[in-house]
N, C-alpha and C positions, 0 to 999 in steps of 0.2 A: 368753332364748335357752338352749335344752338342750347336752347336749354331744353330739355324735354321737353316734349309734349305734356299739358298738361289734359289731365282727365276733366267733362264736366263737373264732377264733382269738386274739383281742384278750382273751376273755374267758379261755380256758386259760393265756396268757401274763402276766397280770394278776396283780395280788396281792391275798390277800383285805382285805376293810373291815378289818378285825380288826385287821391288820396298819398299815393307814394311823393308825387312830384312835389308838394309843399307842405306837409306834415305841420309845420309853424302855425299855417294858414286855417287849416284845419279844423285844430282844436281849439282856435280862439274864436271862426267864425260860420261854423257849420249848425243849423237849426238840428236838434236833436228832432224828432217826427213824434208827436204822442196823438193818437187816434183821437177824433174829435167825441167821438161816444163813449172815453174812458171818462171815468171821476177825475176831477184836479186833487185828491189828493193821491190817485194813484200814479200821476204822472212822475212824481221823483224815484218812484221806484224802477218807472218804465224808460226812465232815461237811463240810470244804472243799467239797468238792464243791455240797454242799445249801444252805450257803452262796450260794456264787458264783451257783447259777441262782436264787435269790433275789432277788439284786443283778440278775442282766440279766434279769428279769421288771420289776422295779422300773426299771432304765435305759428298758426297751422303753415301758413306762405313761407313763415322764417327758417321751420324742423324741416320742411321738402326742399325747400334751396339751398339749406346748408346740408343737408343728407346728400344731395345730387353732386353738391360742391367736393362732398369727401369720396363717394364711390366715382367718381370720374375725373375728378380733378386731384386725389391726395391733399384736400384742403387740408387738414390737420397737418400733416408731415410739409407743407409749406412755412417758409418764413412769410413775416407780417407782411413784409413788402410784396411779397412774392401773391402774397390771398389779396394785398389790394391793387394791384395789376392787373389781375382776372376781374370781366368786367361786369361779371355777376356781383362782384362787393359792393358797389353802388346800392343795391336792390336791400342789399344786408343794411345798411348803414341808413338808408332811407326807412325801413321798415323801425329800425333802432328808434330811429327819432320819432317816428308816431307811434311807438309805443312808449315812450317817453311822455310823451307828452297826455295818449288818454289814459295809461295809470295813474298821473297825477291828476288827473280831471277825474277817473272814476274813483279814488280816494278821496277827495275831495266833497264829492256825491253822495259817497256811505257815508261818512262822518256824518254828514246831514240830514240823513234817513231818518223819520220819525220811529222810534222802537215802540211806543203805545198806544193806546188810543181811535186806532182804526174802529170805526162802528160798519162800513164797508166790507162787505164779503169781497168784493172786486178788490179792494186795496188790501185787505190781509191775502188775498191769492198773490196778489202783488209782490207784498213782504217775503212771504212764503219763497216765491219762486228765485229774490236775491237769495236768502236765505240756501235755497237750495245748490244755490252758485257757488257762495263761499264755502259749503259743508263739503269736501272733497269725498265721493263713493268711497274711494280706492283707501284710504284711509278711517273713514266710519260710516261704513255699511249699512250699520242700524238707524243711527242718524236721517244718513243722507235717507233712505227707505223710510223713513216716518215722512219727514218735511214733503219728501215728492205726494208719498200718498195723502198727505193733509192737502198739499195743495187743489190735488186731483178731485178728494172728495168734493172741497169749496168749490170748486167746478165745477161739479156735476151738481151741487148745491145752488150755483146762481142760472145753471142753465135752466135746471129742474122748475123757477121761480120765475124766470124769464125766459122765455124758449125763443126766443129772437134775438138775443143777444149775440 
């Protein structure tokens, strides 16, 4: 039995082979990417950042292939042995280990986060927008709807001041 077809959506939100196959390798030797036109001190925040959607491209691969695992295969009502036989567990255990590894790299990153001192609109958008990562909606509504809209306005603030940006 194949795995589902995956949607492009599924495909954009995905992470690549490359990444499944050596997890180890990964996260000790992968250049995070910070745009050469950003400020350096917004760069710590922009690695967090690249971070994070790493991990919830990875979480999103993990909830579709174990959902697919249970509506077709009874993965739940399986014994251990029985889910690591099916050769979709691989996929599971590989995805396990890179995210193992960039939560401890994106913890590592916040604790390092500057909390003051931005004189940068571009780095407090920055701030802002980890900020608005850690603040869960679904949990505080008001919250998370202030931060996004601060960020938003600082935005339309550096655009407003630079329109080439």
């Amino acid at each position: 039995m194949r795995l589902p077809e995956l949607s492009r959506r599924a495909v954009v939100v995905g992470s690549p082979a490359s990444l499944l196959a050596a997890p180890a390798a990964f996260a000790q030797s992968t250049p995070i990417p910070v745009a050469s036109t950003q400020s350096n001190a917004a760069a710590p925040f922009k690695r967090w950042l690249y971070l994070n959607a790493k991990i919830e491209r990875l979480q999103t691969r993990w909830a579709r292939l174990e959902s697919w695992l249970a509506r077709e295969h009874s993965w739940f009502q399986l014994s251990p042995a029985e889910q690591q036989a099916l050769p979709w567990a691989q996929e599971l255990r590989d995805i396990d280990g890179c995210l193992d590894l960039l939560l401890e790299k994106r913890d590592e990153l916040l604790e390092a986060l500057p909390t003051q001192g931005s004189a940068a609109l571009e780095v407090i958008a920055a701030k802002l927008e980890v900020a608005e990562r850690l603040v869960w909606a679904a949990d505080h509504p008001e919250a998370h709807a202030l931060i996004s809209g601060s960020r938003q306005d600082i935005l339309t603030l550096i655009e407003a001041v630079e329109p080439h940006h």
